[in-house]
VMD Tcl script that draws the C-alpha trace (Angstrom):
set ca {
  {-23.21 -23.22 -36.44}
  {-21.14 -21.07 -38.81}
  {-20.41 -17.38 -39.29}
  {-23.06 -15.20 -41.18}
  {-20.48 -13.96 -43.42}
  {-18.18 -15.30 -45.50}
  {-14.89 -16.52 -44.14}
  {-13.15 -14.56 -46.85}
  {-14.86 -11.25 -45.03}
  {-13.58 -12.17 -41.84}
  {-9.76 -12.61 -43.00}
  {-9.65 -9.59 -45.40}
  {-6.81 -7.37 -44.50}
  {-6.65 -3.70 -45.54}
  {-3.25 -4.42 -47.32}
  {-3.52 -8.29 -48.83}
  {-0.96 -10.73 -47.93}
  {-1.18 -14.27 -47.01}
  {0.12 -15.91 -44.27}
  {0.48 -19.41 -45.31}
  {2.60 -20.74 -41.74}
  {0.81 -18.85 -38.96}
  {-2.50 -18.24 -40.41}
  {-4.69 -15.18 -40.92}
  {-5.29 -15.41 -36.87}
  {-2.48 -16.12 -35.30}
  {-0.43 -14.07 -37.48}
  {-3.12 -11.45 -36.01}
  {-2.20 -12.25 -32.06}
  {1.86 -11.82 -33.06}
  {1.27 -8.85 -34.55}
  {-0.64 -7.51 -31.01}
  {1.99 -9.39 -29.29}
  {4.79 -7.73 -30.94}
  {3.39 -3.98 -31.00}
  {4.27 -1.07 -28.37}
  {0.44 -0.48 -26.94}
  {0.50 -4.26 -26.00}
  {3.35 -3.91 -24.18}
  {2.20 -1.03 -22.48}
  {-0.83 -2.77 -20.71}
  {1.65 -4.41 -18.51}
  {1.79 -1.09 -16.54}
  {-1.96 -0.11 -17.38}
  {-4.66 -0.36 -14.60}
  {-7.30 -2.79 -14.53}
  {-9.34 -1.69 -11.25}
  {-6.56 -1.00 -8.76}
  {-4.20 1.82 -9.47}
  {-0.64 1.34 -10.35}
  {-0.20 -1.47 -8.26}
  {3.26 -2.59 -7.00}
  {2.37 -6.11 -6.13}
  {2.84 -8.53 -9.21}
  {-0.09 -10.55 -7.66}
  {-2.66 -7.99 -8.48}
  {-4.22 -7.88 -12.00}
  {-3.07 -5.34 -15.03}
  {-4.52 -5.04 -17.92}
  {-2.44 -6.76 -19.59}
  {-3.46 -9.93 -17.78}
  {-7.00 -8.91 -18.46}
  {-6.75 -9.21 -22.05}
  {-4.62 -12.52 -21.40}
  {-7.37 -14.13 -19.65}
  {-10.01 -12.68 -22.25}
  {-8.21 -14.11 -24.66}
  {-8.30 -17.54 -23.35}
  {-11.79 -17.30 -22.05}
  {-12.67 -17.02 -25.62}
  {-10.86 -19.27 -27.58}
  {-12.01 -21.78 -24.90}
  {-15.69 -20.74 -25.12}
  {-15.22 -21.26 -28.94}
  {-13.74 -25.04 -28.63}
  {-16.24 -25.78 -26.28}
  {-19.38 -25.25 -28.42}
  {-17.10 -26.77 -31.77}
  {-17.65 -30.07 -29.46}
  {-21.07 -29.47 -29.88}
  {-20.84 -29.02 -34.02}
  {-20.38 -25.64 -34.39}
  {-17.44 -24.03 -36.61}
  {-15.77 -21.11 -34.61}
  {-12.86 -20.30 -35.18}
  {-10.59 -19.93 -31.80}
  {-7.16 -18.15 -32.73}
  {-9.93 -15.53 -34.02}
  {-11.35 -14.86 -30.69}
  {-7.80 -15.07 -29.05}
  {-6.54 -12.45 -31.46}
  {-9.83 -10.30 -30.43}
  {-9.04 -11.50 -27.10}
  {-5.82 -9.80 -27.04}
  {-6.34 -6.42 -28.82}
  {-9.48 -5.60 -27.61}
  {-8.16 -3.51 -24.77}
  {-5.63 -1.94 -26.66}
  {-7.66 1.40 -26.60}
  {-7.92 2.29 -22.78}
  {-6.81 5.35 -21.24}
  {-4.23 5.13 -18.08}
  {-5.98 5.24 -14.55}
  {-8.41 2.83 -16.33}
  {-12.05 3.76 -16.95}
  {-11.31 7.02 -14.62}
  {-8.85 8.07 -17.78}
  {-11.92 7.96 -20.11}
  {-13.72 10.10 -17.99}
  {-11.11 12.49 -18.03}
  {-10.56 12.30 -21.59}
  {-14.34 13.11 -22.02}
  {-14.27 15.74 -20.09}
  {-11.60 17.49 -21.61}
  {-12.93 16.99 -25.21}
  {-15.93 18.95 -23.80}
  {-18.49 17.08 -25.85}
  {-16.94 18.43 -28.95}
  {-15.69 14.68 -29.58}
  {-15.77 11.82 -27.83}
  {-12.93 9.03 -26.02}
  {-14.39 5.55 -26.54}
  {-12.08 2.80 -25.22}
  {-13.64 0.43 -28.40}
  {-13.33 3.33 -30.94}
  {-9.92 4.16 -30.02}
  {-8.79 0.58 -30.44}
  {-9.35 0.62 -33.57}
  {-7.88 3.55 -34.40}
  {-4.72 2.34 -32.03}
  {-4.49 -1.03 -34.42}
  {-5.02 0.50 -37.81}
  {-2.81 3.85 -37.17}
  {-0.61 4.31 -34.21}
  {1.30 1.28 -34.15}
  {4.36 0.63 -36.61}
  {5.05 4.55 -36.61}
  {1.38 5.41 -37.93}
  {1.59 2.12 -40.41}
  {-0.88 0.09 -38.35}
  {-0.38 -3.95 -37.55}
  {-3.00 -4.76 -40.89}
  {-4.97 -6.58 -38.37}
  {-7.99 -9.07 -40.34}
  {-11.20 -7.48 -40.41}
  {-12.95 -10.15 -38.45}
  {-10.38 -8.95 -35.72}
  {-10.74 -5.08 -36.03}
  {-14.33 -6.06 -35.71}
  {-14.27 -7.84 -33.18}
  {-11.76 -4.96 -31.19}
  {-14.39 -2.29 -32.06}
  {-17.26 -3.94 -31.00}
  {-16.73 -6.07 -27.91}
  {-18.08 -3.44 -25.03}
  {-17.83 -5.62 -21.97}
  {-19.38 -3.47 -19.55}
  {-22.98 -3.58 -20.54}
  {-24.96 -6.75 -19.08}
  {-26.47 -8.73 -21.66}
  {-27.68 -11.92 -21.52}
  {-27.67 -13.03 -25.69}
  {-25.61 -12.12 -28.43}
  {-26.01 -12.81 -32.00}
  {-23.95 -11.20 -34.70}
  {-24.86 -8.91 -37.14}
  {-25.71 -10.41 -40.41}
  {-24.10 -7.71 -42.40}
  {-20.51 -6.57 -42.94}
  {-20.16 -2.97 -40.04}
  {-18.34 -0.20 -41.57}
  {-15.87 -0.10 -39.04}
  {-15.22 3.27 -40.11}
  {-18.26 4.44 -39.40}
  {-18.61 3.22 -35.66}
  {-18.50 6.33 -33.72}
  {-20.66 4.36 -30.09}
  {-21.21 1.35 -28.31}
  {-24.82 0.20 -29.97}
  {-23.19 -2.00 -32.68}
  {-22.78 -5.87 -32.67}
  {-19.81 -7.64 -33.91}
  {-20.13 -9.33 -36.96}
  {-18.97 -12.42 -35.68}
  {-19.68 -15.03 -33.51}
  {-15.86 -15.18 -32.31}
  {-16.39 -11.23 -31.92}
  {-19.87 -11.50 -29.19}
  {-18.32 -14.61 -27.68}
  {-15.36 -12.27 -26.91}
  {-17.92 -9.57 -25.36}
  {-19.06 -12.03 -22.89}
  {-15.49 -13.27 -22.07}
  {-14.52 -9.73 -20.82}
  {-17.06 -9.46 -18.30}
  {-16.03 -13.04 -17.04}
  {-12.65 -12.40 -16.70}
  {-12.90 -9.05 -14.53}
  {-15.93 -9.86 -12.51}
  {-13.74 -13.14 -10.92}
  {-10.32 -11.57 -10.75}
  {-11.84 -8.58 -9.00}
  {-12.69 -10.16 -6.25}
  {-9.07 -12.00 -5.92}
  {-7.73 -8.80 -6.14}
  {-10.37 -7.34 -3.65}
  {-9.09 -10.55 -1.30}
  {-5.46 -9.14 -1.75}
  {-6.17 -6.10 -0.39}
  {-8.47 -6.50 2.06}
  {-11.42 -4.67 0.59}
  {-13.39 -8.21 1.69}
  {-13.16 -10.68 3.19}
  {-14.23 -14.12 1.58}
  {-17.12 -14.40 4.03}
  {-18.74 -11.34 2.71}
  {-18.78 -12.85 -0.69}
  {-22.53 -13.73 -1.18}
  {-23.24 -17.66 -0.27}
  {-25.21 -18.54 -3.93}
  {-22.30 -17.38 -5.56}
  {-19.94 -19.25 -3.45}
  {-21.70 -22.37 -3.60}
  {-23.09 -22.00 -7.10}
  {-20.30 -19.94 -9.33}
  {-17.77 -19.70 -7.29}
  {-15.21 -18.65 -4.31}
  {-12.25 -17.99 -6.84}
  {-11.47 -16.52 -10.53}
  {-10.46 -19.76 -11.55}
  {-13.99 -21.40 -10.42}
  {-16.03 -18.45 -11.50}
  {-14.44 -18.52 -15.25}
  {-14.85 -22.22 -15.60}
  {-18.61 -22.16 -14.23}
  {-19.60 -18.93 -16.63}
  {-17.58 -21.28 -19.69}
  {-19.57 -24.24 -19.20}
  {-22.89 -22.30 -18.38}
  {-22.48 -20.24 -22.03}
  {-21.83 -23.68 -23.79}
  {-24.51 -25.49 -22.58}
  {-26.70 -22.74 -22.90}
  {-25.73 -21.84 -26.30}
  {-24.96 -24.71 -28.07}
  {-28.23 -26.15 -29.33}
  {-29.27 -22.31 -30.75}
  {-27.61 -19.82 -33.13}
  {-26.85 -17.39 -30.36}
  {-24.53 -16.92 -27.63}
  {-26.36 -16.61 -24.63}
  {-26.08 -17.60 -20.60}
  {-29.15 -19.34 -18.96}
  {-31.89 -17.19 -16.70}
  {-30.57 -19.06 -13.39}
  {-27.10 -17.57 -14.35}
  {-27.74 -14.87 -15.70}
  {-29.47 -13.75 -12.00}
  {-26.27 -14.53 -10.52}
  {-24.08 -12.98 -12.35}
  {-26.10 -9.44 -11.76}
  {-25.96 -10.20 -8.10}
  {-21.84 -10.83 -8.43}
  {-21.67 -7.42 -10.47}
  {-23.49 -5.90 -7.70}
  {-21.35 -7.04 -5.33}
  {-18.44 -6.02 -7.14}
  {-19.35 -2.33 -7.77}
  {-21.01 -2.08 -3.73}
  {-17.51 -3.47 -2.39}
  {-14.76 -2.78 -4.88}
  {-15.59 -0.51 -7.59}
  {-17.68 1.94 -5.27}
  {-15.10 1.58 -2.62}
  {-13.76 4.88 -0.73}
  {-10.01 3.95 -1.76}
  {-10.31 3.47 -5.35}
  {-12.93 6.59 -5.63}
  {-9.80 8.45 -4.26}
  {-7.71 6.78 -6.73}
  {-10.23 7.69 -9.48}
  {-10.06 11.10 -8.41}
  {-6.70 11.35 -8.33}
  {-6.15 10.07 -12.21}
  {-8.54 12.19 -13.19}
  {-7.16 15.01 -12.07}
  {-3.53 14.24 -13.36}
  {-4.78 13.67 -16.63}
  {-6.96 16.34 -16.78}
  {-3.86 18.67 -15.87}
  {-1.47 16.99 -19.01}
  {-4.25 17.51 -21.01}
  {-4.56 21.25 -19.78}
  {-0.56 21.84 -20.10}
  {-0.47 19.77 -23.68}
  {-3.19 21.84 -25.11}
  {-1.74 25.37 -24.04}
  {2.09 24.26 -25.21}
  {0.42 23.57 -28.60}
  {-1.67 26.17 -28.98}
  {1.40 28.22 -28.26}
  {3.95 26.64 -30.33}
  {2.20 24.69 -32.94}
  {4.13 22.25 -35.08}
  {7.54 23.68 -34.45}
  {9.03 20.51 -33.75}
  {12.72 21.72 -33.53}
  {11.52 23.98 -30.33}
  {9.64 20.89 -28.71}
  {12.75 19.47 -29.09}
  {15.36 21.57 -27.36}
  {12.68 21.71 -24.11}
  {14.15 20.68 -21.08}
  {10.85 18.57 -19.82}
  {10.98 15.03 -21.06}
  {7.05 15.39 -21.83}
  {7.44 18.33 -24.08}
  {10.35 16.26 -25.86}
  {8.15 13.18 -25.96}
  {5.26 15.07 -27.45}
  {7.34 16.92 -29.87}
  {8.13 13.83 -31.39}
  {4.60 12.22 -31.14}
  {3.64 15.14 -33.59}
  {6.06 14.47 -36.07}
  {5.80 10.55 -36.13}
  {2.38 10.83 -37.03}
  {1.88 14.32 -38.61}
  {0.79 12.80 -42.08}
  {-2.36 10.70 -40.15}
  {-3.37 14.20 -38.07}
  {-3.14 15.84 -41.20}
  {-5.46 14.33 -42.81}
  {-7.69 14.29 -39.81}
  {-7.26 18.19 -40.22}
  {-4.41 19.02 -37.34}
  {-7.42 19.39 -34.33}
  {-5.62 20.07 -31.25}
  {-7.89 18.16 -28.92}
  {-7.86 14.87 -30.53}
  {-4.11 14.72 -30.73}
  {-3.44 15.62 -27.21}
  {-5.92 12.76 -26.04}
  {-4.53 10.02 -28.51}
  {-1.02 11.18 -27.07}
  {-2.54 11.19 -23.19}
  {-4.40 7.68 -23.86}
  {-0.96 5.66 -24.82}
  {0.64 6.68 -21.75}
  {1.05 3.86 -19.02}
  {-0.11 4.60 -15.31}
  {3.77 5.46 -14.56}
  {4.63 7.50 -17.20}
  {1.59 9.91 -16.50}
  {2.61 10.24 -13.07}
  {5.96 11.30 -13.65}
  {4.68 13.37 -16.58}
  {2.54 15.35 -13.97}
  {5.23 15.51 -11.17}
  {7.61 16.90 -14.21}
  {5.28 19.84 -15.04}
  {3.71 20.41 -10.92}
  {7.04 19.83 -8.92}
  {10.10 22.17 -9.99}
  {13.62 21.02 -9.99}
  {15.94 21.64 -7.24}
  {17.89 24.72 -7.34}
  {21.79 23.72 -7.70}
  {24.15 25.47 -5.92}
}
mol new
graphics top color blue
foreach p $ca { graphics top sphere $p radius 0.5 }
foreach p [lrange $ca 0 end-1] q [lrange $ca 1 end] { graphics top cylinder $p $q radius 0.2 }
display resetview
């Protein structure tokens, strides 16, 4: 099964160069390798707040194991005579978290609510805009379109049980939601790869710190996906191959399919749902929601006067003051709005850096004496 585009398409860049050692793909995943958001997902949540035990998952790992998911999805059904391509879904694999707040999906929410449905913070969205204009000091990595596609577009949190691409090029431009398919089958195989890699590791997290126990983990999934990530992702892998490979869609069979809803509801009853990371939820919402607050009324107040940012005694202020003027030619053009450069600037921060950010401005320094 091939692509419904051409595989010229799929490997145009918005600034032409060839890569005739790595490859249009792989010279895609060092250039997410390589770039400062990636390296900030190491300190990123993935469901449990800022965690301090290397055993629990980031998000960097998340995209790791999304990454691998779907290259391996990809080799699986080329077994079967298709022609995927998997350093393309590894690339997507890797960059397609690139957008997320701190504090996780809680960030978002914040974000939202702060942009007071005037704009909106999508995770996908921002991505893309993360890839093609805040890395490299505003000159973006000149990621392949098949990738940027695939970045925009993967929305792992909706079920679905079939994916087929789009059989027309997306303006990527354009994409403002979550309703659009990638254009690629690298770029839906990728969708269904993030929901297998976080529904798994959840629940070894959830084992780490005692949310469960592994007797409460329903017996059909036990028996018939699995009692651990590992045996979960390689169950869901071969159950998408199978189930895919004789069609020209991506899909998972009915008897899986059922399962899989009853591990998600398991997850969100036991983990998701649970009283501790509610709190947690809570809590980075409020913290962001209070940098956002401070950000917005320091700008409004001072503007672009970078020199004064600069001379501020609070490490945020200094931090921010520089944000504006490392990227004042893209916010210029995007006609200086106040809002959405405080939430770009809030959305790069790691877990750690917002907290200190908000004990900077909340806690006052010690009087010397």
């Amino acid at each position: 099964m091939n692509n419904p585009l051409n595989e010229n398409i799929y490997q145009k860049r918005k600034s032409e160069r060839q890569y005739p050692i790595r490859g249009e793909y792989f010279r895609d995943q060092t250039a997410i390798i390589h770039s400062m958001p990636f390296r900030r997902l190491k300190h990123k949540t993935q469901v449990f707040f800022s965690p301090e035990n290397d055993h629990v998952c980031t998000r960097i790992e998340h995209v790791l194991h999304v990454a691998t998911i779907g290259a391996s999805i990809c080799k699986g059904l080329n077994n079967h005579g298709w022609n995927l391509n998997p350093e393309m879904a590894f690339a997507i694999g890797l960059g397609h978290d690139l957008g997320h707040a701190p504090f996780g999906h809680a960030g978002e929410s914040a974000l939202n609510r702060k942009l007071n449905s005037d704009f909106e913070f999508i995770h996908e969205v921002h991505g893309l805009k993360v890839v093609d204009k805040l890395c490299n000091d505003g000159n973006g990595l000149n990621l392949t379109y098949g990738v940027r596609d695939g970045i925009i577009n993967h929305n792992g949190e909706i079920l679905q049980q079939v994916l087929k691409p789009t059989n027309e090029i997306n303006n990527l431009e354009l994409i403002k939601n979550r309703k659009n398919i990638a254009s690629s089958y690298e770029g839906c195989i990728v969708r269904f790869a993030d929901k297998i890699a976080y529904l798994g590791r959840d629940i070894e997290d959830a084992l780490i710190a005692k949310f469960i126990t592994i007797d409460q983990i329903p017996d059909e999934i036990r028996t018939e996906v699995g009692a651990s990530n590992g045996e979960i992702i390689n169950t869901l892998i071969h159950d998408i191959v199978n189930s895919s490979k004789d069609t020209d869609e991506i899909r998972i069979s009915d008897e899986m399919f059922d399962k899989i809803k009853i591990l998600q509801r398991f997850n969100y009853k036991y983990i998701y749902d649970h009283e501790i990371i509610t709190n947690y939820k809570k809590m980075g919402e409020r913290i962001l929601e209070e940098l956002f607050d401070f950000l917005i009324e320091f700008h409004s107040n001072h503007g672009h006067n970078y020199e004064f940012y600069m001379q501020s005694e609070i490490v945020l202020i200094r931090h921010f003051g520089s944000y504006l003027e490392r990227y004042k030619q893209i916010y210029e053009l995007e006609g200086n709005i106040p809002k959405i450069i405080v939430c770009d600037f809030i959305a790069g921060m790691t877990d750690g850096y917002a907290l200190n950010a908000y004990n900077e401005i909340k806690i006052p320094k010690p009087i010397k004496f």
